[in-house]
Structure formats: C-alpha cells, structure tokens
N, C-alpha and C positions, 0 to 999 in steps of 0.2 A: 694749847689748843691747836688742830691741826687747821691748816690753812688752805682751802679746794680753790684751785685756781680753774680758769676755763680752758679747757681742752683743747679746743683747735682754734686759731685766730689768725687771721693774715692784717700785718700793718699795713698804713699809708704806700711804703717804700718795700712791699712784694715781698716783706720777711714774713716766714711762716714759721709757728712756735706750735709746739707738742707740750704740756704739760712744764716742764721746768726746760726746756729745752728748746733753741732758736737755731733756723737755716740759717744765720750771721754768725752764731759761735763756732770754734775749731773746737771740735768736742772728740776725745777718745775715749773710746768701750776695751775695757778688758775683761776676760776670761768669758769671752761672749758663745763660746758652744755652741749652738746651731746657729748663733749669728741671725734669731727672729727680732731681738731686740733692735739691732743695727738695722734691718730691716723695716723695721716699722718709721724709724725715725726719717730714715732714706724714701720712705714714700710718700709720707706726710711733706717734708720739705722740699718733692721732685727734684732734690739734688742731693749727693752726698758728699761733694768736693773738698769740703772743710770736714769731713769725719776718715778718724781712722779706728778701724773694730780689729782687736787681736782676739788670737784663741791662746791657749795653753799645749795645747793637742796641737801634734803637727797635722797639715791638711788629711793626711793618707788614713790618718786615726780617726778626724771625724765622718771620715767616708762611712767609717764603720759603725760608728755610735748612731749617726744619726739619718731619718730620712729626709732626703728633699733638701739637705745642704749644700748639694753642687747647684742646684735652678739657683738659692738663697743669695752662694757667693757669688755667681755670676750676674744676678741681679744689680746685687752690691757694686761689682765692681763697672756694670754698664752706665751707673748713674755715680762713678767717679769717686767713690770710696777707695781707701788704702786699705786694704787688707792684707794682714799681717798672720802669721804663724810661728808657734814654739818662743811667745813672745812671755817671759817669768814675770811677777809682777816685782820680785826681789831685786832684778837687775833691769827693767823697763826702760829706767832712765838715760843707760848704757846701749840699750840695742840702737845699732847704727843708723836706721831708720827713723829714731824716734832722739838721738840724741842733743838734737841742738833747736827741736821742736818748744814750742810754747801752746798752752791748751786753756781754752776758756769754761770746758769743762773736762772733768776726766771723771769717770764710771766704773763701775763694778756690780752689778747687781749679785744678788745672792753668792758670794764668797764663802767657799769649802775648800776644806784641806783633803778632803776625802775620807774613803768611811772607814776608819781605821779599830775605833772604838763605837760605842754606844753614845749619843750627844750629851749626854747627861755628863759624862765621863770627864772628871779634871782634866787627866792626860789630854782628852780629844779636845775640849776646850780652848785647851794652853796649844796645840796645833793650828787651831782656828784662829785667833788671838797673832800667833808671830805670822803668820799669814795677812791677817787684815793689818796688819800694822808695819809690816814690809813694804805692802799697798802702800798707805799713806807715806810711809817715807820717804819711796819714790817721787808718789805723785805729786807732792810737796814742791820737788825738783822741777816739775814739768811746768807746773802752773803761770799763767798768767799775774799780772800783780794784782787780779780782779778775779782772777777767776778761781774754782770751787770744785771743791772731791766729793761726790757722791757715793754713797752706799745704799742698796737697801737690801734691806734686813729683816729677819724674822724677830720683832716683840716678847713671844712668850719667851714662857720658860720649856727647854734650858736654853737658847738661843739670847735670853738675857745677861745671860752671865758672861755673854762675852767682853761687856761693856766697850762698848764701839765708841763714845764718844770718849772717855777716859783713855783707848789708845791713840785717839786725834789729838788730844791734849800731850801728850808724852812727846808728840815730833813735833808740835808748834800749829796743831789746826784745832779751828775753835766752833762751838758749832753755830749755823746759823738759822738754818729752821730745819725742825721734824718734820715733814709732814709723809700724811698717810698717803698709804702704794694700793694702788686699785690693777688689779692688771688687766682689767676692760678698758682701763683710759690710754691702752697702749695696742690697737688693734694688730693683731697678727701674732703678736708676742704670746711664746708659748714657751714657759718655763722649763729647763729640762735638767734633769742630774747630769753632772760633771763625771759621775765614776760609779764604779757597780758594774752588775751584766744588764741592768735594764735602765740603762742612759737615755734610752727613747723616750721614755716616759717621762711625763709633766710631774710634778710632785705638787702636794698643797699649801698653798700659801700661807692661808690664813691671815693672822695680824701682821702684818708689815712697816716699817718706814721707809721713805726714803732720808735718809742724814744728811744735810749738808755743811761741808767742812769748808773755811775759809783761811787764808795766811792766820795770824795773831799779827794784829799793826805793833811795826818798829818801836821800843819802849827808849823815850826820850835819854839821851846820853848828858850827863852834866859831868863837868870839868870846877873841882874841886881849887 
C-alpha cells in the first residue's frame, strides 16, 4: 500500500521538508534536464546549499533542448546549489566534484537510455536496465550509512519489465518503500524528454513510483 505523506511542513528547528525530501539532507539529482525538479526542491527549502543537481547534457546542449533553463540555473545557483554538467551516472562516483562526497539522498527521476528502439523492445529494455543499474551502482558508492537512492518510474507496462527493484538487489540495495509519484506534489516541476527533436515537451506520466533503495545491513561474520 502506497503511503501519502504531507506535502509541505516546516519543523520546530526551520527545517522545511517536500514530500520525501528535507532542507537538512545533502541530496543529489541526476540527469536533471531542465533542472525544474532541483528547482522546485530549491524553493520550497529557500536554500539549496546541501544540493547538488547534475545534467548529462553539457550546459551549451541544454541551451538547446530546453526553454527558460538559463533563469532555472541561475536561480539554482543564486540560492547556493552546485551545479554540475556532463556528469555520467556510470562514472558519478569518480567525477572530481563529487568524489569524496557523501549524500543523504541521491535521485533520478524518470531514467532513459534514449529512443533507440520501441519500449516494448527487449533490446531497448536491456539499454534501460544497464543504465538504471549503473545508477545504483554508483550511487551505492556515494551514500550515507543512512541514506537512500531514489527512482521514479513508470508502473505500467512495458516500463515493468525493467524491474527496478531486482536491479537494486544485484548491487546490495534493498527496497524500502514504493510510494506513489504525483507530480502536483512537486510545484514547478515539469517533466521533459532527455532526447528526440522535441525535448521541450512534457511527456505523460501516468502510473508512477517513487522506489526507495537503502544499503542491505552488514550480514553478521562468524569465526568457525
């Protein structure tokens, strides 16, 4: 059963929380593309000190895909975000920025390999697949001893078949709750394709999760 937490809340001690998400966490967003997601989180929390949002695309490509990205980044970075460029999720762990960092969340919404085949398509699957699971292999790397790898993802089918949590399981992440992805509970956030000629445009969401992945705790050692 999916679990609806409350939207905006400010604690005792001025921490402001979005959805699964706290102004006290060091949270990173990857393959963020017009960068509304970072955006949204960066307003809700009037600060983004503790976030770092990367793209895939170097700066000068998303000039091209997208509009109203230069106000977004500069937004971003007025309110003390690290923003990042031509950041792979394959070698994340490694970029020199990001190398010796710890994160109490790390992100990815809607992960594509890009439109190579038809979705339905094994081939394009198995593209999707060493992708999200490259992800988590990283991110794995980066985490906190507490902290959690978010996805979210499209339900139906064929977006089922990637099985997201069976490749958290392969690197050592276990899941810890489904819950459902509204994209009204994230004001500003406007979803966009990664690749194609019409990257501008929103695509349909539909059914969603967001997945949360966490370490697997240490399995007791005995001496025989």
């Amino acid at each position: 059963m999916f679990k609806k937490k409350i939207k905006n809340k400010r604690s005792k001690m001025g921490e402001k929380t979005i959805m699964h998400y706290s102004s006290s966490q060091k949270i990173l967003l990857v393959g963020e593309g017009n960068f509304s997601f970072a955006a949204c989180l960066a307003k809700e929390f009037g600060s983004a000190v503790k976030m770092v949002a990367t793209s895939f695309d170097p700066e000068e490509s998303l000039m091209q895909k997208y509009s109203n990205v230069t106000s977004t980044l500069n937004e971003l970075k007025g309110r003390g975000c690290t923003v990042l460029h031509e950041v792979d999720v394959h070698t994340m762990s490694q970029h020199p920025r990001l190398t010796n960092r710890r994160f109490d969340r790390i992100v990815f919404n809607f992960p594509h390999a890009g439109f190579i085949l038809m979705e339905h398509n094994k081939i394009q699957i198995k593209l999707h697949q060493d992708l999200v699971k490259a992800y988590f292999t990283s991110a794995r790397e980066m985490l906190t001893e507490s902290g959690e790898v978010h996805v979210t993802h499209k339900t139906t089918h064929p977006f089922s078949k990637w099985n997201i949590v069976k490749l958290a399981e392969e690197v050592g992440l276990f899941l810890v709750e489904e819950a459902q992805f509204t994209r009204a509970d994230y004001p500003g956030y406007i979803n966009k394709k990664g690749s194609g000629r019409k990257c501008n445009r929103t695509f349909r969401v539909g059914q969603c999760s967001t997945y949360k992945f966490a370490k697997l705790p240490l399995q007791p050692y005995f001496v025989s």
